[in-house]
C-alpha positions as CSV (number, residue, x, y, z in Angstrom):
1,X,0.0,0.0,0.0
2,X,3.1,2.4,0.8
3,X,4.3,1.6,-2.7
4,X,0.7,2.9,-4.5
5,X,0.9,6.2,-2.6
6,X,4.6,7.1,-2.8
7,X,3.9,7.9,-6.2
8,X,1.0,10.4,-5.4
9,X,3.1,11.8,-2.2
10,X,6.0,12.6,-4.6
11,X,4.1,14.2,-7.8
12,X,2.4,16.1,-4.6
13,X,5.4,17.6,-3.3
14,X,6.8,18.3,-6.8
15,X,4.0,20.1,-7.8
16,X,3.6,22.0,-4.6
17,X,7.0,22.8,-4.6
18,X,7.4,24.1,-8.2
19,X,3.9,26.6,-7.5
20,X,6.3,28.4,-4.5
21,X,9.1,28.8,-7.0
22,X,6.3,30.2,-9.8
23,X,5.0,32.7,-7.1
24,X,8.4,33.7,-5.6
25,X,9.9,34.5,-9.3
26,X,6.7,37.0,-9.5
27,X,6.6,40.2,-9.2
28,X,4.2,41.6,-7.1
29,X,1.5,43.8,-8.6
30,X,1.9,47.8,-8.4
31,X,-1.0,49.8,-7.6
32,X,-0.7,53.2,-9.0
33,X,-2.3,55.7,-5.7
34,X,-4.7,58.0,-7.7
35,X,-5.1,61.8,-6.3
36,X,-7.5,61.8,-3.4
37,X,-11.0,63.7,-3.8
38,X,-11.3,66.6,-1.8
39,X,-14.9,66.6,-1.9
40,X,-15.2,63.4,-0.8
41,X,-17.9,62.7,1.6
42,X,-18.5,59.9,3.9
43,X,-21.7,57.7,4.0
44,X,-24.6,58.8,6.0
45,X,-25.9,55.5,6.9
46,X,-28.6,57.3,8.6
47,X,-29.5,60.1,5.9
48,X,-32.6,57.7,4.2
49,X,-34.0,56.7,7.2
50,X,-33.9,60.7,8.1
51,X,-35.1,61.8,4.9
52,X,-37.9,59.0,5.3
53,X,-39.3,60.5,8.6
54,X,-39.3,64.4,7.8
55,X,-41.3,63.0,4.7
56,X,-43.9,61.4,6.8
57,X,-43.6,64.1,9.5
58,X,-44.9,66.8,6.5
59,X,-44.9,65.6,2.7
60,X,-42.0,67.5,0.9
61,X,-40.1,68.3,3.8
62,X,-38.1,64.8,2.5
63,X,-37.2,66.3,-0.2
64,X,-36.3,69.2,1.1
65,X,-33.8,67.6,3.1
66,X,-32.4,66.0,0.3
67,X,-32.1,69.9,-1.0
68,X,-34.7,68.5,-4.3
69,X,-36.6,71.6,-3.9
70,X,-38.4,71.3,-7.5
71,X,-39.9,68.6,-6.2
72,X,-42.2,70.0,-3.2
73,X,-44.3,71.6,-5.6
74,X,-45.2,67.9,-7.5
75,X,-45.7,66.6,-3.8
76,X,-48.3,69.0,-2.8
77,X,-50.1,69.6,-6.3
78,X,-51.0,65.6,-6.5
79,X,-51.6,65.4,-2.6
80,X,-53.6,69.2,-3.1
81,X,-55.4,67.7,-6.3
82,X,-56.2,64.1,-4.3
83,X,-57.8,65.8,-1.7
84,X,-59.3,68.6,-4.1
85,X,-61.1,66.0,-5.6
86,X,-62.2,64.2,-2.7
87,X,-64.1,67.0,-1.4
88,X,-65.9,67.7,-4.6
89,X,-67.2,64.7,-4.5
90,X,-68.0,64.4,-1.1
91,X,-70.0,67.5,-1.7
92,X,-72.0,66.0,-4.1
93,X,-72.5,63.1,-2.2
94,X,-74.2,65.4,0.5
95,X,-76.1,67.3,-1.7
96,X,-77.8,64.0,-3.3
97,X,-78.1,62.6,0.5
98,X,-80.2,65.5,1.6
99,X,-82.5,65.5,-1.2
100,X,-83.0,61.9,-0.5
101,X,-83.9,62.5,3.0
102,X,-86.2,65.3,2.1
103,X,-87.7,62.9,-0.5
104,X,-88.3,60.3,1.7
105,X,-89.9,62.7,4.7
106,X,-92.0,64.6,2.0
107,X,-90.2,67.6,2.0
108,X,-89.5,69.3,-0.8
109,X,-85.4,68.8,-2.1
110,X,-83.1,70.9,-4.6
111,X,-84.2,68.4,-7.0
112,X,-88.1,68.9,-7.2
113,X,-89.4,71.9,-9.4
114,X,-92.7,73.1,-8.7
115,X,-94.3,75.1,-11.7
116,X,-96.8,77.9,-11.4
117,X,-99.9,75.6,-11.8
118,X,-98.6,74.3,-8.4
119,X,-97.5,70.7,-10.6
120,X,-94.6,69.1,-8.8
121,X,-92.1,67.9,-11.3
122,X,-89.1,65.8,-10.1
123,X,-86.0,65.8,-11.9
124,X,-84.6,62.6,-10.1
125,X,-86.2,59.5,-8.9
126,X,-85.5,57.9,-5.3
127,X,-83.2,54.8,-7.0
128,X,-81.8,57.6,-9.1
129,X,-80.8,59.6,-6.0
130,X,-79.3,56.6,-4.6
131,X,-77.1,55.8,-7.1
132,X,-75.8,59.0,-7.4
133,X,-75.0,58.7,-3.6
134,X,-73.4,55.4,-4.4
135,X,-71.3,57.0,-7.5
136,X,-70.0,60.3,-5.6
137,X,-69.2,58.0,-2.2
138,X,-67.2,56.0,-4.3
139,X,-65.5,58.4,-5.8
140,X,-64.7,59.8,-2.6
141,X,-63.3,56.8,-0.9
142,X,-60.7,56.1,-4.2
143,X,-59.6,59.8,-4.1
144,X,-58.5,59.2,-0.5
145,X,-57.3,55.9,-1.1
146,X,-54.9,57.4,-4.1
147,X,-53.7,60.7,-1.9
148,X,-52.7,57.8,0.5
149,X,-50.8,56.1,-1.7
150,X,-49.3,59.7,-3.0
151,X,-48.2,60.3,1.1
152,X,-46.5,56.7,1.2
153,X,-45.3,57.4,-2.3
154,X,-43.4,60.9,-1.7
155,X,-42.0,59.2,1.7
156,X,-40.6,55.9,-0.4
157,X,-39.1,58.6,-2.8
158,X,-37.6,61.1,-0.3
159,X,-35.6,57.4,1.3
160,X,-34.5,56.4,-2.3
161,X,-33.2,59.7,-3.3
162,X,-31.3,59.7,-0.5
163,X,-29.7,56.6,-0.7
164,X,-29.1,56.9,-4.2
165,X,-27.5,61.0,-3.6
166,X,-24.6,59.2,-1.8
167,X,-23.7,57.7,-4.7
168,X,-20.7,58.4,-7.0
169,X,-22.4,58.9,-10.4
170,X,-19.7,58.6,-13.4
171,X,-20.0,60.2,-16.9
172,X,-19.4,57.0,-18.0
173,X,-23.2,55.5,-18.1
174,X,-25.4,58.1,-20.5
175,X,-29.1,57.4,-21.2
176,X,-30.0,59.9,-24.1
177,X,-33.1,59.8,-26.8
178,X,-31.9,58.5,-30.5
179,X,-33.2,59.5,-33.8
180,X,-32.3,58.4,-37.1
181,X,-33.1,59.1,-40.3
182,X,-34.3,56.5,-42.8
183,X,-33.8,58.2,-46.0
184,X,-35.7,54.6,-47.9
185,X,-38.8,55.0,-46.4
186,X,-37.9,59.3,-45.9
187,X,-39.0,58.8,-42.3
188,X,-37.5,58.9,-38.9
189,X,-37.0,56.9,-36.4
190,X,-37.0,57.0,-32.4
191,X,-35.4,55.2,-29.5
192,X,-33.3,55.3,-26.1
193,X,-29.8,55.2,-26.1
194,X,-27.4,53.7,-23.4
195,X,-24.0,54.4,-23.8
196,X,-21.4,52.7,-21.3
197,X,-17.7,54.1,-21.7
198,X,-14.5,52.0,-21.2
């Protein structure tokens, strides 16, 4: 059995041994030192998570934070127009509401014209006043549901941007619209490049 392994053992140790010559005759690698940034800045690990909560505190004040002042105005115009549209509709909902209550208890609603002959005429019917109740409460419950998701939206981006503004971005990546000119057919035609530098 020693005589079937002395074989192995010995091209073991030969090859072992000729790998630390190969390495020793090597040079080891230079590593040029490039010039040190001076505006080098070191990572807030904390800066999204910060950015995150003065979002939620008051929408746009993330973004502030993140000094993507351009932005506050897009935050409040969807929230303002979310919540705009909610209370349009939740107008409307009360105003078709009370005229079905007055219908039901025999008053007379917004809804019911009264001639000069005294002749009642009734521009809406009762299941017509209930489904426009139905129509404007549902309207009203997805225009809060979407200014919700706006809020949680706005917070999401405010932590994002953050992370991402920590980020050394190189020239080297460019994302730019494309046309070309097909003079065959004499029309043109549109794309997105991306361009990656070496």
């Amino acid at each position: 059995m020693v005589r079937k392994l002395l074989p192995f053992i010995t091209g073991l140790f030969l090859t072992l041994t000729i790998q630390a010559q190969i390495s020793e005759e090597q040079e080891a690698p230079t590593v040029k030192a490039e010039a040190i940034d001076e505006t080098f800045q070191e990572y807030d690990a904390l800066k999204p998570s910060r950015a995150a909560f003065y979002a939620a505190v008051l929408p746009g004040l993330g973004q502030a934070y993140n000094g993507d002042y351009w932005k506050i105005p897009l935050v409040y115009g969807a929230i303002g127009t979310g919540v705009g549209i909610a209370i349009y509709n939740h107008d409307l909902f009360q105003t078709y509401r009370t005229a079905y209550k007055d219908r039901i208890a025999g008053r007379i609603d917004e809804f019911t014209e009264i001639d000069e002959e005294g002749n009642i005429n009734q521009i809406f019917t009762e299941d017509q006043l209930i489904r426009a109740q139905d129509f404007y409460r549902r309207n009203k419950e997805l225009s809060i549901l979407i200014t919700a998701g706006i809020y949680v939206l706005q917070i999401l981006e405010a932590n994002v941007d953050a992370h991402l503004s920590q980020y050394d971005i190189e020239d080297r990546l460019s994302f730019a619209p494309y046309i070309q000119r097909d003079d065959l057919n004499i029309s043109n035609n549109f794309g997105m490049r991306i361009t990656y530098s070496f």
